[in-house]
N, CA, C and O of each residue as an XYZ file, in Angstrom:
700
protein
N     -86.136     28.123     20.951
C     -85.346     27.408     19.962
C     -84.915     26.080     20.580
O     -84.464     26.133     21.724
N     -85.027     24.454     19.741
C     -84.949     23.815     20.475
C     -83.302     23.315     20.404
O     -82.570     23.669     19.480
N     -82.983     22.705     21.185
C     -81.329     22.295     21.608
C     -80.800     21.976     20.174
O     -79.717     22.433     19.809
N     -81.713     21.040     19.207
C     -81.172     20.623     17.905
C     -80.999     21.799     17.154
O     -79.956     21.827     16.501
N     -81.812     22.874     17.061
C     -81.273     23.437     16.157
C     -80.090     24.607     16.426
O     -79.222     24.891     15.601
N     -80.226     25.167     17.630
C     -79.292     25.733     18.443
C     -77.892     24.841     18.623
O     -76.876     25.254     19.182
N     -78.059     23.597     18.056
C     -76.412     23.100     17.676
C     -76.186     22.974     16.767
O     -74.999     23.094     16.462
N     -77.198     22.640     15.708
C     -76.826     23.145     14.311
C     -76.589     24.512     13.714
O     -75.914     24.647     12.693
N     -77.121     25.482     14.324
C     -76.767     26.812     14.761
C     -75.355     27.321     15.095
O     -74.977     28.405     14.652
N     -74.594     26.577     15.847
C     -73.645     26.745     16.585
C     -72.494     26.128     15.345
O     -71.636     26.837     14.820
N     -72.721     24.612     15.027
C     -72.004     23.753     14.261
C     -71.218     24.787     12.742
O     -70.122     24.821     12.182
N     -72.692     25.565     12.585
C     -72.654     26.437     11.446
C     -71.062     27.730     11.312
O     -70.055     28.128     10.728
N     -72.144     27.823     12.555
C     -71.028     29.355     12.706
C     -69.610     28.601     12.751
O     -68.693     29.098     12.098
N     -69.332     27.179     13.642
C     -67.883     27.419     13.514
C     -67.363     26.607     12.540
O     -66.180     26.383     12.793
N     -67.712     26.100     11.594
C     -67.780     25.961      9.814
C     -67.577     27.094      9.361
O     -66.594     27.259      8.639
N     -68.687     28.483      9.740
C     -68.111     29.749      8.419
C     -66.918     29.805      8.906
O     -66.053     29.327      8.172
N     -66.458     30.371     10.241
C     -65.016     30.692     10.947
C     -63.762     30.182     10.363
O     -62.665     30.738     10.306
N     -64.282     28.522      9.758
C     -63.156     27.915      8.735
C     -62.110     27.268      9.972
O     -61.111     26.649      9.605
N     -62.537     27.533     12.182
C     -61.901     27.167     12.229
C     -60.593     28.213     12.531
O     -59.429     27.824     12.434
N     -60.851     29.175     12.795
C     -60.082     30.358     13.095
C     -59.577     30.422     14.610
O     -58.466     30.866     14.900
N     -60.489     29.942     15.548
C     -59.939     29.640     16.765
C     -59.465     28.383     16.923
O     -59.161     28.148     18.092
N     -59.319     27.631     16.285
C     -57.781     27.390     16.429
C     -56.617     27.308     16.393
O     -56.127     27.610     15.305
N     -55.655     26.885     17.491
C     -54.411     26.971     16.942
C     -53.473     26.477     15.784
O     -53.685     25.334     15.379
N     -52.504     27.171     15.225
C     -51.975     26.517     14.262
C     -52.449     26.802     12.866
O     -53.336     27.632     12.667
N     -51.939     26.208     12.008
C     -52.356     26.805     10.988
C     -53.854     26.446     10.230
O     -54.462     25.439     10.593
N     -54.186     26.975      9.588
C     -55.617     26.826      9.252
C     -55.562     27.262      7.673
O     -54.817     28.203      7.402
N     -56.347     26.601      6.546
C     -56.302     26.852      5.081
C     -57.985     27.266      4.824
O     -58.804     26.354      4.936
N     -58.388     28.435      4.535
C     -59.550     28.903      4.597
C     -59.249     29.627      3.199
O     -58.178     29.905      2.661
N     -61.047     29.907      2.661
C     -60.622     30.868      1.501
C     -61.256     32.145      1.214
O     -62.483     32.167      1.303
N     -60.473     33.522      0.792
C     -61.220     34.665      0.740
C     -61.203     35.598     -0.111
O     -60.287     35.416     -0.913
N     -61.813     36.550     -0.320
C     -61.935     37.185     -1.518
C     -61.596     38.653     -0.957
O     -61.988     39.370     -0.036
N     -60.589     38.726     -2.079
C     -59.882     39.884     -1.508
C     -60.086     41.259     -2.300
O     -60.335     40.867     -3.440
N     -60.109     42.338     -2.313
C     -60.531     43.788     -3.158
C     -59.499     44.931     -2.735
O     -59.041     45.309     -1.656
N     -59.325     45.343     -4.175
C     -59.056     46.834     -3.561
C     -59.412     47.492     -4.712
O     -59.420     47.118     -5.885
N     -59.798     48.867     -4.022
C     -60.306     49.638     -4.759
C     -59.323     51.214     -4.942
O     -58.948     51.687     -3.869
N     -59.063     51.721     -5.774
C     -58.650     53.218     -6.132
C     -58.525     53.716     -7.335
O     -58.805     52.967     -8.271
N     -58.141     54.902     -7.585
C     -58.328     55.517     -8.809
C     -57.519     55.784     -9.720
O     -56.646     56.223     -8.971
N     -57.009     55.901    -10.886
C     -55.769     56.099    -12.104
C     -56.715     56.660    -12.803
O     -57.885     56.363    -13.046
N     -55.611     58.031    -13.257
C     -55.612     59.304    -14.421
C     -56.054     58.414    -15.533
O     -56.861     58.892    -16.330
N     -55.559     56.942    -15.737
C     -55.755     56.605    -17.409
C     -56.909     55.379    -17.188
O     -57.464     55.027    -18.229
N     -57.257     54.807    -16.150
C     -58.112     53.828    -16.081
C     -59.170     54.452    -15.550
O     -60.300     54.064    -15.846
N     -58.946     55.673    -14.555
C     -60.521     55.927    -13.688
C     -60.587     54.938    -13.065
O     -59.854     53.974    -13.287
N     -61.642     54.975    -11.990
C     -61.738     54.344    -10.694
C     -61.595     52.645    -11.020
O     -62.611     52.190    -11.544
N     -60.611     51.758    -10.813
C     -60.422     50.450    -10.667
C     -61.107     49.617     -9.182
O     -61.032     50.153     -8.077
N     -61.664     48.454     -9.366
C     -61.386     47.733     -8.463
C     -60.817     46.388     -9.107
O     -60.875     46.072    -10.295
N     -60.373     45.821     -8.276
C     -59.545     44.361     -8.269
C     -59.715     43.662     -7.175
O     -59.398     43.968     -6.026
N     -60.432     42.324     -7.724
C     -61.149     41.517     -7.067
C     -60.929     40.134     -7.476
O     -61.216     39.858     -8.640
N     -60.427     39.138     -6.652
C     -60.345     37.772     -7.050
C     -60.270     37.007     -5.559
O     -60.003     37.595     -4.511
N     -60.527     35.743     -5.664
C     -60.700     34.989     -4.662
C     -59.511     33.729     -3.905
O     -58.717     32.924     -4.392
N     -59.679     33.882     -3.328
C     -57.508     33.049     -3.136
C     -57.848     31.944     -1.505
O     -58.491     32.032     -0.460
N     -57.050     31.098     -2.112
C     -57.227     29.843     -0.795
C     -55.720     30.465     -0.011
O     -54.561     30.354     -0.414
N     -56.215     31.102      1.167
C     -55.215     31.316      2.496
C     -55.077     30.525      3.628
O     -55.700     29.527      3.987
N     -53.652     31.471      4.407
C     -53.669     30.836      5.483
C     -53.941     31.407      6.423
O     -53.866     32.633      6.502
N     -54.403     30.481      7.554
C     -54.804     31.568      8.931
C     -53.594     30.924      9.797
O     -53.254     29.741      9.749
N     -52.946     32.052     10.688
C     -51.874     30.913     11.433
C     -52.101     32.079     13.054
O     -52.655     33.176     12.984
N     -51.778     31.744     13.796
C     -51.753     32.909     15.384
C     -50.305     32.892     15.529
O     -49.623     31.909     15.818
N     -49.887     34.130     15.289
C     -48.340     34.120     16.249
C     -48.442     35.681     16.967
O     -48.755     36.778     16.506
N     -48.076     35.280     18.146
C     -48.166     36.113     19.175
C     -49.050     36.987     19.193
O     -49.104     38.215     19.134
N     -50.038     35.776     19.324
C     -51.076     36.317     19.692
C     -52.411     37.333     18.518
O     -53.606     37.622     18.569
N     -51.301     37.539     17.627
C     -52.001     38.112     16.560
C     -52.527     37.228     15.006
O     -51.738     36.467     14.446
N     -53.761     37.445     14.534
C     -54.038     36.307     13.542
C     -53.466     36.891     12.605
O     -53.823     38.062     12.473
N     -52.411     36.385     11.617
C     -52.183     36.522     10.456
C     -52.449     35.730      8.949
O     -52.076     34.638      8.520
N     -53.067     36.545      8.520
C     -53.654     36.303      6.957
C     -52.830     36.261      5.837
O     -52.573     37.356      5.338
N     -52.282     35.132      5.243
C     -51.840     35.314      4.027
C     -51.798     34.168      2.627
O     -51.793     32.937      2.654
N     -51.768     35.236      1.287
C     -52.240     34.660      0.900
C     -51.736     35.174     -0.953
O     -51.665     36.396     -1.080
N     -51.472     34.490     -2.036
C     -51.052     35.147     -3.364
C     -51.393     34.046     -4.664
O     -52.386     33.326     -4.766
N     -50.490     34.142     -5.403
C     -50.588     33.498     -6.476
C     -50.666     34.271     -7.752
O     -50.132     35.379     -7.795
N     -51.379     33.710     -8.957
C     -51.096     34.447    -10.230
C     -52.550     34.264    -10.769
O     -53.097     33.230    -10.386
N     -53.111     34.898    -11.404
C     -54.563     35.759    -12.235
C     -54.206     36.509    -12.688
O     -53.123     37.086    -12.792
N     -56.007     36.661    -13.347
C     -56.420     38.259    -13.793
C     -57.290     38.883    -13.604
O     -58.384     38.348    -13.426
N     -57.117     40.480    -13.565
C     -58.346     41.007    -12.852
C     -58.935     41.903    -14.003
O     -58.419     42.685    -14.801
N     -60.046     41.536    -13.804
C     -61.026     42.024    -15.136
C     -61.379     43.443    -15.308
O     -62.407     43.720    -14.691
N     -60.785     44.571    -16.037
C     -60.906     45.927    -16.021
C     -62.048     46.334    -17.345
O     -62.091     47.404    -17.951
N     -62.722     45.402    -17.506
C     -63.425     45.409    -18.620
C     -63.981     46.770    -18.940
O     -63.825     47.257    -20.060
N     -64.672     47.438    -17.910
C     -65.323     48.899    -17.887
C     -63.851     49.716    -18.398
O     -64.291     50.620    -19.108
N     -63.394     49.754    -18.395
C     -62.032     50.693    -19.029
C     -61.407     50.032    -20.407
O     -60.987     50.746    -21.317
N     -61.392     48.708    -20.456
C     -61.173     48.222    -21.979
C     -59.726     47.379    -21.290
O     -58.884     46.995    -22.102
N     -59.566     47.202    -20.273
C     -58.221     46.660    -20.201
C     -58.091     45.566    -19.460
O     -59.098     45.612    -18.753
N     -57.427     44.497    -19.132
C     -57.143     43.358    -18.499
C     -55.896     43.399    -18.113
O     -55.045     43.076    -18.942
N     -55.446     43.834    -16.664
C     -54.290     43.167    -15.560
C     -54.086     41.928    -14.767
O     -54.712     41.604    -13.758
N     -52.857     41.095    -15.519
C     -52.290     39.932    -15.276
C     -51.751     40.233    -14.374
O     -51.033     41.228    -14.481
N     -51.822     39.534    -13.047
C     -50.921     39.288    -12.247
C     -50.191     38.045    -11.935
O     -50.720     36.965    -12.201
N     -48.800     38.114    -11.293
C     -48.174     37.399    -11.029
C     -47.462     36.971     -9.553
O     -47.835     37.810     -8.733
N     -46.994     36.445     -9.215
C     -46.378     36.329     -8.307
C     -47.084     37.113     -6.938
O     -46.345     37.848     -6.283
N     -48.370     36.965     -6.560
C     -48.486     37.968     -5.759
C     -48.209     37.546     -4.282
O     -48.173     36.353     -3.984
N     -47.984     38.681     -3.222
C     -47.845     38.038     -2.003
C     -48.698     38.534     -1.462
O     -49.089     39.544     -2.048
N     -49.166     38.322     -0.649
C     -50.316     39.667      0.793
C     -50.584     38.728      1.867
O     -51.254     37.704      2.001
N     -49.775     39.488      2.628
C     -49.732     39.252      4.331
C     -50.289     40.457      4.984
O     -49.642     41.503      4.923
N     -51.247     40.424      5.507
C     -52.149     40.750      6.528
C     -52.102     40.466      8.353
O     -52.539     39.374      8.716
N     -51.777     41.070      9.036
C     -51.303     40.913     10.568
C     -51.527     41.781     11.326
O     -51.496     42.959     10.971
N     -51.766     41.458     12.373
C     -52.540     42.409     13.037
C     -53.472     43.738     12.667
O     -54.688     43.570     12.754
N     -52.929     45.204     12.213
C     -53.808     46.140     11.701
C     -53.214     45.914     10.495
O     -54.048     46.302      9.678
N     -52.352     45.551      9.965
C     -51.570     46.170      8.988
C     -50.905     45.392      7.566
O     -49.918     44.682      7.759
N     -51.307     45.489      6.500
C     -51.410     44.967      5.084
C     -50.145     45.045      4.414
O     -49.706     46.166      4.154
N     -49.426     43.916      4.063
C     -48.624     44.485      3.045
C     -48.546     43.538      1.609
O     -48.396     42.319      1.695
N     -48.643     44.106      0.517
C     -48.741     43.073     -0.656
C     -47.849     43.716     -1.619
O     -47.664     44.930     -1.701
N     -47.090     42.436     -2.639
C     -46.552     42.995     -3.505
C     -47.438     41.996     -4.627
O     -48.465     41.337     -4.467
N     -46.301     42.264     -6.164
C     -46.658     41.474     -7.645
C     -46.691     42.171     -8.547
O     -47.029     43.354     -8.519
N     -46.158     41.212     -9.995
C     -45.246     41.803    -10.825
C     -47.212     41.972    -11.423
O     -48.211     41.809    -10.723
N     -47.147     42.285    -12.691
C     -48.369     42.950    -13.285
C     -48.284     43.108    -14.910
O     -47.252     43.601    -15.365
N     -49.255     42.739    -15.742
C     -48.838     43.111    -16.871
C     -50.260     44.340    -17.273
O     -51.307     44.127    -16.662
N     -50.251     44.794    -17.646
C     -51.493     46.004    -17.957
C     -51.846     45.736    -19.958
O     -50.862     45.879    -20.685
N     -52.796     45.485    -20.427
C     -52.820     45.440    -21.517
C     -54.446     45.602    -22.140
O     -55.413     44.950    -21.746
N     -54.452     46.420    -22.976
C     -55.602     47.087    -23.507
C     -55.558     47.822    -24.711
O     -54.470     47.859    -25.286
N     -56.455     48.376    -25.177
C     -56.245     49.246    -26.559
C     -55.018     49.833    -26.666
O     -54.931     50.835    -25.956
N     -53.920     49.546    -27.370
C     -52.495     49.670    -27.524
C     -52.010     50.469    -26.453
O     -51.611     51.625    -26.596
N     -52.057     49.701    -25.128
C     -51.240     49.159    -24.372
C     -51.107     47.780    -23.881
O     -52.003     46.957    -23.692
N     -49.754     47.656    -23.694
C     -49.283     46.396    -23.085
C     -48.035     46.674    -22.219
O     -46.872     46.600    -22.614
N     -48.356     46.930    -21.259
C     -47.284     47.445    -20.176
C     -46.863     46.482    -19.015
O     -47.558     45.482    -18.832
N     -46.058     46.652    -18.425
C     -45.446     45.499    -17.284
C     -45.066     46.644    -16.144
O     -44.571     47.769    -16.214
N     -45.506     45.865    -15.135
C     -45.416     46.827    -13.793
C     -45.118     45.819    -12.334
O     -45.388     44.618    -12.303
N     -44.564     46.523    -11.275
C     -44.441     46.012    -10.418
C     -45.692     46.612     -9.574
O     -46.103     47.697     -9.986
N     -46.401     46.012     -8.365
C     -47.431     46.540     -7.696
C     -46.807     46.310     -6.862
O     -45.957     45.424     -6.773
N     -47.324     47.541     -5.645
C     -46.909     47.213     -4.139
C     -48.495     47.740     -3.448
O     -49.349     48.381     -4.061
N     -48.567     47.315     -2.179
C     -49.874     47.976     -1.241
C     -49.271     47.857      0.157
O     -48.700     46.886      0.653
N     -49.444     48.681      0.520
C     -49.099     49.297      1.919
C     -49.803     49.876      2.821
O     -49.561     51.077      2.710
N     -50.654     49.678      3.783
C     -51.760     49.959      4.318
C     -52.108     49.231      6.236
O     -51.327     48.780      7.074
N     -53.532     49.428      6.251
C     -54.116     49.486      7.499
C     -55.132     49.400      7.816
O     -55.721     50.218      7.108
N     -56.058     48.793      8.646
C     -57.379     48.826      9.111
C     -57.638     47.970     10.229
O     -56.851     47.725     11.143
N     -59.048     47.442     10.056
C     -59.376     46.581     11.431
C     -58.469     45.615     11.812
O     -57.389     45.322     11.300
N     -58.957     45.218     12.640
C     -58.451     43.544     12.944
C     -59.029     42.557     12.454
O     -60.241     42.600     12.664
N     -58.688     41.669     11.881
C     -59.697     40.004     11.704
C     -60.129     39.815     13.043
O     -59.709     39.816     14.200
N     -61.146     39.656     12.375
C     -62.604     39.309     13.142
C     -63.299     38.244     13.070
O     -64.466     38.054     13.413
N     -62.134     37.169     12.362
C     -62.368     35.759     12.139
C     -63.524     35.304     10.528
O     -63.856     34.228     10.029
N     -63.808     36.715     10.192
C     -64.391     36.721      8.825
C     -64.007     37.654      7.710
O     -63.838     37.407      6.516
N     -63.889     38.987      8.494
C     -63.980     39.896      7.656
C     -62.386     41.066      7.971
O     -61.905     41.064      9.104
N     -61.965     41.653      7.241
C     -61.144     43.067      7.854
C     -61.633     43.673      6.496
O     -62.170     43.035      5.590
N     -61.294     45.321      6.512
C     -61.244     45.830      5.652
C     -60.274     47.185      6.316
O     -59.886     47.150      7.484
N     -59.995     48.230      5.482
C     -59.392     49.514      5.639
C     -58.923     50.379      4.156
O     -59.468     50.381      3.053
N     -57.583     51.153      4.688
C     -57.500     52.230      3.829
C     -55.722     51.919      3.427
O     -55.098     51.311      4.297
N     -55.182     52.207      2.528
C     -53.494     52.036      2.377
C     -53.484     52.742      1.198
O     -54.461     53.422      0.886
N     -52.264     52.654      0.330
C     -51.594     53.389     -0.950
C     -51.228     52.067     -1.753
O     -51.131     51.040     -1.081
N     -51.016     51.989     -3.113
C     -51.046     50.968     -4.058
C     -49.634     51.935     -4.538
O     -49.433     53.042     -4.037
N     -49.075     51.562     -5.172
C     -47.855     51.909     -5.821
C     -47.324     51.252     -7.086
O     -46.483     50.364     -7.233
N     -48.092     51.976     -7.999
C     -47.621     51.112     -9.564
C     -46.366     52.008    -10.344
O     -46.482     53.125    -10.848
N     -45.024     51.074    -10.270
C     -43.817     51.324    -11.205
C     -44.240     50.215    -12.818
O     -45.040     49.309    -13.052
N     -43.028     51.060    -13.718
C     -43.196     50.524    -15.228
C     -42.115     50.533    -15.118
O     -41.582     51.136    -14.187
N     -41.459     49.896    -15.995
C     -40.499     49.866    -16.889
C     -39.137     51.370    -16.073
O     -38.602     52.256    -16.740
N     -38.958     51.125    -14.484
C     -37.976     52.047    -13.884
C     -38.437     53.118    -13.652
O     -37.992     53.838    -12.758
N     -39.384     53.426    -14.384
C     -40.419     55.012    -13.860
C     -40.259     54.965    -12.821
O     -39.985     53.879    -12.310
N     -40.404     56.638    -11.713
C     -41.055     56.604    -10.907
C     -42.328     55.927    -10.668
O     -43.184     55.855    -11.550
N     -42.515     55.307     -9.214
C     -43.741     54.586     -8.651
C     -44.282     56.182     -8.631
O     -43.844     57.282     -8.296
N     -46.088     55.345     -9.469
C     -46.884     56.706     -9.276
C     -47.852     55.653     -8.018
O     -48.022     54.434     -7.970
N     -48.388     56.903     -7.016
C     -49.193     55.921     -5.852
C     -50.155     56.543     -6.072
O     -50.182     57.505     -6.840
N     -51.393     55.977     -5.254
C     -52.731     56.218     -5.561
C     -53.819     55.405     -4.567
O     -54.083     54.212     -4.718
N     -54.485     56.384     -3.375
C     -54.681     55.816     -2.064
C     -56.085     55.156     -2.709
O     -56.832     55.489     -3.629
N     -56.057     54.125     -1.813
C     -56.944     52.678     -1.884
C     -57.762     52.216     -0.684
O     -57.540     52.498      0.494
N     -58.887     51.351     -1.246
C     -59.274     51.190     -0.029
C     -59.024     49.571     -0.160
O     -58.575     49.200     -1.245
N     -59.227     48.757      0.655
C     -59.281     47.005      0.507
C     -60.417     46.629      1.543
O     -61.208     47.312      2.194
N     -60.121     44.907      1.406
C     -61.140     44.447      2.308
C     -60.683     42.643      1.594
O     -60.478     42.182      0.471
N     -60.698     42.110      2.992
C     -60.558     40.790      2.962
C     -62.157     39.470      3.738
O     -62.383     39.212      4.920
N     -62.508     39.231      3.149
C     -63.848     38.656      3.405
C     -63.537     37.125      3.444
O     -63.024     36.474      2.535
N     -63.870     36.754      4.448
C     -64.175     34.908      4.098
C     -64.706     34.552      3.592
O     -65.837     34.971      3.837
N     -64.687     33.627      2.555
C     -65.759     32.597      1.548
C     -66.386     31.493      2.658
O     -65.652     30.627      3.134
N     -67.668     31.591      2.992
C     -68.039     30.570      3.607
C     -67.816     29.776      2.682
O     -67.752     30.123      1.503
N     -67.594     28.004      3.307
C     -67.441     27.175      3.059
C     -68.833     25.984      2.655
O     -69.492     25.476      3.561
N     -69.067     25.721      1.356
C     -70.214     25.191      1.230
C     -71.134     24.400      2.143
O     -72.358     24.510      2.215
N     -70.181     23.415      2.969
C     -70.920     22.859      3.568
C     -71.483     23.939      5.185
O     -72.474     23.611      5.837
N     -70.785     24.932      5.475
C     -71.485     25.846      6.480
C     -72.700     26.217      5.413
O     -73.565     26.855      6.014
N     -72.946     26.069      4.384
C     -74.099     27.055      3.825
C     -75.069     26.219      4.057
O     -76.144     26.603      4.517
N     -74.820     25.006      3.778
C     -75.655     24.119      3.331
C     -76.047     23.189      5.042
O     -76.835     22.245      5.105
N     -75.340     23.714      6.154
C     -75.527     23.218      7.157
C     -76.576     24.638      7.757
O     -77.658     24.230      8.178
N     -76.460     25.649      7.814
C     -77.438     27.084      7.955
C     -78.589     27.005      7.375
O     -79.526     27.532      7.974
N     -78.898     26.256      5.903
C     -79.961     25.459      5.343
C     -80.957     24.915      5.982
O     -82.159     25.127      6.146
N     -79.905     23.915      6.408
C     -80.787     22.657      7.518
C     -81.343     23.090      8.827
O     -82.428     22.673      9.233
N     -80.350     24.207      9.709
C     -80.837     24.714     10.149
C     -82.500     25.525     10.581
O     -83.541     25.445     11.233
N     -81.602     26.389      9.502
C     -83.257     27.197      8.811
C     -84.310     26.445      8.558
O     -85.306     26.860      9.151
N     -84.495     25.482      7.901
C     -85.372     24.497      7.712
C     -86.086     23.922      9.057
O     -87.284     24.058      9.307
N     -85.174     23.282      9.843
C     -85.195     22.694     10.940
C     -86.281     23.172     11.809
O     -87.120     22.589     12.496
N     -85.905     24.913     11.481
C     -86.444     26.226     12.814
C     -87.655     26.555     11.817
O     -88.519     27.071     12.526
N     -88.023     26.502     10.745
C     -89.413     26.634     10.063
C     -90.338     25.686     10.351
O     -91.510     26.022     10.520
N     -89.956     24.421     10.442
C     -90.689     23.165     10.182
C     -91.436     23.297     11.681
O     -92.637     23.142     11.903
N     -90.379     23.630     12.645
C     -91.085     23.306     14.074
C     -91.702     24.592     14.426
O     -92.297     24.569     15.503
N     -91.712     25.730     13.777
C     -92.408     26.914     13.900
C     -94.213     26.412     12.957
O     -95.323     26.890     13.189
N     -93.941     25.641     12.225
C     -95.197     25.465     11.728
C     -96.317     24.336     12.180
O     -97.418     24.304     11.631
């Protein structure tokens, strides 16, 4: 492999990273999931994509990241608004809240969400693991319901489009 493309190679990777080794804070973006199951929806996932932060304190990378959407429950007939969400991610361990509206074939319900959980470490791209989701209504008891998640980096177009050139680069002189 010759030196050029082995630095465009290199250039790449620390483009996807977004930049993770370094210090301080860092604005990267990722797509976040969780997945578990409800008596009245059957198996949900919730999936949307959110511009975070990466910051190091002591030593540990912490991920965080919220805002307001919706997550598309279409296979069940229903659409959950969220609001206000928070999710901080640190070292092994996840915590997210947000208010929620639930609405579908005559329902229209309002809920608070919580997630509480655990897994890998950031790995400068990816974590994923296992926690509990906790949906209250209207003062009900919180009914919980174990989950799995996963936080993924969005490469950043121009790393895609620099892995491109790359690739290209390493075909052209292979031929």
């Amino acid at each position: 492999m010759s030196t050029k493309i082995r630095m465009a190679a290199a250039a790449a990777a620390t483009l996807m990273v977004g930049g993770s080794a370094m210090a301080g804070l860092e604005t990267v973006m990722v797509d976040f999931t969780i997945e578990f199951t409800t008596d009245m929806l059957g198996p949900v996932t919730l999936s949307d994509t959110f511009e975070a932060t990466e910051t190091t304190e002591g030593g540990v990378t912490v991920i965080a990241f919220g805002g307001s959407g919706s997550f598309d429950l279409s296979a069940a007939g229903f659409t959950l608004d969220y609001s206000d969400l928070d999710v901080v991610f640190g070292g092994e361990f996840i915590d997210g809240n947000s208010n929620a509206q639930l609405m579908g074939p005559g329902t229209d319900m309002n809920y608070t969400f919580e997630l509480t959980g655990f897994g890998d470490l950031w790995n400068g791209s990816s974590a994923s693991g296992v926690g509990v989701v906790y949906l209250s209504s209207n003062g009900f008891v919180p009914e919980s319901y174990s989950a799995s998640w996963s936080i993924t980096q969005v490469p950043t177009p121009g790393a895609v489009a620099l892995l491109g050139v790359a690739g290209l680069a390493g075909r052209r002189r292979r031929n």
